[in-house]
C-alpha positions as CSV (number, residue, x, y, z in Angstrom):
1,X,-16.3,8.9,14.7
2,X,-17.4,12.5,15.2
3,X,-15.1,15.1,16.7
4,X,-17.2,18.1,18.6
5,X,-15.9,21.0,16.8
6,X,-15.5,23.0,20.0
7,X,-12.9,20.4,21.0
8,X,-11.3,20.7,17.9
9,X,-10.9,24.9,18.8
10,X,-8.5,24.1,21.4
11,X,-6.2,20.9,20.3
12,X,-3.4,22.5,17.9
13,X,-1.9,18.8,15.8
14,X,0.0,19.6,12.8
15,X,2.7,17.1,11.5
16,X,6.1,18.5,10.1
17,X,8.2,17.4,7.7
18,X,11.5,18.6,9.4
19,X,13.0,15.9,8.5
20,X,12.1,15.1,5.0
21,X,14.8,16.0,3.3
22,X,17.1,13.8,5.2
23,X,15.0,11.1,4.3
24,X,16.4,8.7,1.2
25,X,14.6,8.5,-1.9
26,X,14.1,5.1,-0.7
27,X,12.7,6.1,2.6
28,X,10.0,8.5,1.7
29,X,9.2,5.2,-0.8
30,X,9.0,3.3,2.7
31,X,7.2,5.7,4.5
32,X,4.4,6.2,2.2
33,X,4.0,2.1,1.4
34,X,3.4,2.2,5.5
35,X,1.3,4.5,5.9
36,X,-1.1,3.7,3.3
37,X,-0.9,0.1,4.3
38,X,-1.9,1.3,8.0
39,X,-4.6,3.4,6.8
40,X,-6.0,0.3,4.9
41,X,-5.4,-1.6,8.4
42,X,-7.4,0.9,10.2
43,X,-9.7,1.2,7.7
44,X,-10.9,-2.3,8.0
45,X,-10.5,-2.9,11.9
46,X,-13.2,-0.1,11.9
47,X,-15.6,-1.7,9.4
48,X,-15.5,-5.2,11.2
49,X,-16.1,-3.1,14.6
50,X,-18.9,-1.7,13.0
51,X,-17.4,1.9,13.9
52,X,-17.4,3.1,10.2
53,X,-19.5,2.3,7.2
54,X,-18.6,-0.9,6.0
55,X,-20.2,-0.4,2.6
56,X,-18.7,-2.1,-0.6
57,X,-17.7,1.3,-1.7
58,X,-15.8,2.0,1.6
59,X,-14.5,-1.6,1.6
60,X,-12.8,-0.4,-1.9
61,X,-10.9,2.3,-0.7
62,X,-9.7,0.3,2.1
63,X,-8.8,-2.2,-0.6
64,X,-7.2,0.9,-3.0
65,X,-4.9,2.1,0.0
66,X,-3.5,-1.1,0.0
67,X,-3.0,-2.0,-3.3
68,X,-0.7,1.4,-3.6
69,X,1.1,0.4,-0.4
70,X,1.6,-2.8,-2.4
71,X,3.2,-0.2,-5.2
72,X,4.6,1.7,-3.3
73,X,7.1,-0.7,-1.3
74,X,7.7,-2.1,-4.5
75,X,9.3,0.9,-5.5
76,X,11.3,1.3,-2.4
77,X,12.6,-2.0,-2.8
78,X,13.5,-0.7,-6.4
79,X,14.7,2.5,-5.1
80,X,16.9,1.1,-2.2
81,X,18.8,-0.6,-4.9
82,X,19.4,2.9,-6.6
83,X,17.4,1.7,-9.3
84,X,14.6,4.0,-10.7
85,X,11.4,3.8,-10.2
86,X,9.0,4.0,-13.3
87,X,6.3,5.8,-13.5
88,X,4.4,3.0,-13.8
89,X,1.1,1.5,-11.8
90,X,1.5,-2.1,-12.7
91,X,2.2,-4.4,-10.0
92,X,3.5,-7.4,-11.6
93,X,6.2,-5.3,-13.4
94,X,7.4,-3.8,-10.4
95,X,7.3,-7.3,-8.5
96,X,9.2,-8.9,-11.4
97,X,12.0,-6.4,-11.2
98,X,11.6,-6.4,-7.0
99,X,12.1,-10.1,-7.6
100,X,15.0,-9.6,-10.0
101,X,16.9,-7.0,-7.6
102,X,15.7,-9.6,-4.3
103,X,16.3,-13.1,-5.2
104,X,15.6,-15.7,-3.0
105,X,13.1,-17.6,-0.1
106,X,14.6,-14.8,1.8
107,X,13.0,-11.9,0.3
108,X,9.9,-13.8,-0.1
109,X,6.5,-12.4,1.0
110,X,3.8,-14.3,3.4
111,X,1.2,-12.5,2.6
112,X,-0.6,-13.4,-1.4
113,X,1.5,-11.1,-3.3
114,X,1.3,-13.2,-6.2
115,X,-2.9,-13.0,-6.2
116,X,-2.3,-9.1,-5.5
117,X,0.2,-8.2,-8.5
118,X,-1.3,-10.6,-10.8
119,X,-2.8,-8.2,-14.0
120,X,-6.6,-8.5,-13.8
121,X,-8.1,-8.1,-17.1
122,X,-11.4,-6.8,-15.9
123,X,-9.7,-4.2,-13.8
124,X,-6.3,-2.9,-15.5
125,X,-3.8,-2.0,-13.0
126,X,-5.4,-2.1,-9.8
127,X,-8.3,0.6,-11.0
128,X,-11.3,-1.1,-9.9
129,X,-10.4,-0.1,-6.6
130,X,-10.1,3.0,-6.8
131,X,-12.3,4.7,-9.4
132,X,-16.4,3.3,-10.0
133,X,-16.1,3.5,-13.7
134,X,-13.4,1.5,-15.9
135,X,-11.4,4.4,-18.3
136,X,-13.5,4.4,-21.1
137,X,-16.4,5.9,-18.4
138,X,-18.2,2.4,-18.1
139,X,-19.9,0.8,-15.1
140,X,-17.4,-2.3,-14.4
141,X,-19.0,-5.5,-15.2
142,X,-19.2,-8.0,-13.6
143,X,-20.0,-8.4,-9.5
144,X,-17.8,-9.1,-6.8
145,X,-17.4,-8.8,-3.0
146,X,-15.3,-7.9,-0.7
147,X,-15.0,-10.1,2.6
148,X,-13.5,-7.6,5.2
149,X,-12.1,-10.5,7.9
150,X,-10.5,-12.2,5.0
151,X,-8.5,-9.2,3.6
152,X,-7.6,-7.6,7.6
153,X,-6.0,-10.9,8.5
154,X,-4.1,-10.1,4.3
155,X,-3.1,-6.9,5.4
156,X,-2.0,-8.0,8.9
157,X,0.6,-10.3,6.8
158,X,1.7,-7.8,4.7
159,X,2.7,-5.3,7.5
160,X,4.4,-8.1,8.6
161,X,6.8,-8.5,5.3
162,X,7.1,-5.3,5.1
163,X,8.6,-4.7,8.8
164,X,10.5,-8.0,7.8
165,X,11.6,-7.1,4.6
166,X,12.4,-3.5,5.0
167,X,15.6,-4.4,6.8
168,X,16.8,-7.2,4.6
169,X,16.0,-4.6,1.6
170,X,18.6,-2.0,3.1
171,X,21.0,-4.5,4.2
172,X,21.3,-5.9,0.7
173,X,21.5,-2.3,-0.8
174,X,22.7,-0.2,1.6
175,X,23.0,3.5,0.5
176,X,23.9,7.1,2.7
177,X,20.8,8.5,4.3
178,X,20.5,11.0,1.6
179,X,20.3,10.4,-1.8
């Protein structure tokens, strides 16, 4: 995936954020959840096409990006029901109150969410992931592995949910555009 820099001298490609502040609070919460569960998409398709590394190291930052998508929406769900969002990076406390504020088969996701929000002893709120030592410094313990079809075709459910849940979300809590 190499780019000659000589191409790179003539293709101009920034993004803008022109309209970021019409975006709700809840939005940008949307937005972000997206993208980072799209990165962990592409991430993955990559690895199984054998176009990037597909190391256990870069198998857990695909897995990272989407375990903070996973937060992420959470807190847009939490957010489009003008409820604040805690600064907070454990999943099953921001599923229990996404489940409190969403009752219902309805709101229900397809995807694990229950294996993915569940606390993990060995790896407190979803660090493993995303850092190679625990927080006191140490190696983690333990081994592990990542299978990469098994979490893609994960991931592929979850960007389902969330294109099938955003909607029901705002629709249950609608707000202005702005808030």
């Amino acid at each position: 995936m190499n780019i000659d820099p000589q191409t790179l001298k003539n293709i101009s490609m920034p993004r803008y954020s022109w309209d970021y502040e019409d975006l709700s609070e809840a939005d940008h919460w949307f937005c972000m959840a997206k993208a980072n569960l799209h990165c962990s998409i592409h991430l993955l398709s990559e690895m199984i096409a054998e176009k990037l590394d597909s190391s256990f190291h870069y198998a857990k930052v695909a897995v990272a990006l989407f375990e903070h998508s996973i937060e992420l929406f959470l807190k847009a769900g939490i957010a489009q029901a003008s409820q604040t969002c805690d600064n907070t990076h454990e999943l099953q406390v921001l599923y229990n109150r996404f489940k409190n504020l969403y009752p219902g088969n309805r709101y229900e996701f397809e995807g694990e969410i229950v294996s993915v929000v569940r606390p993990a002893p060995s790896a407190p709120h979803n660090q493993y992931a995303r850092y190679p030592t625990d927080i006191s410094g140490q190696p983690w313990q333990g081994h592990t592995h990542i299978d990469l079809v098994l979490w893609y075709t994960q991931l592929r459910r979850f960007d389902q949910d969330f294109r099938r849940l955003e909607p029901l979300m705002k629709q249950r809590y609608t707000q202005d555009a702005k808030k």
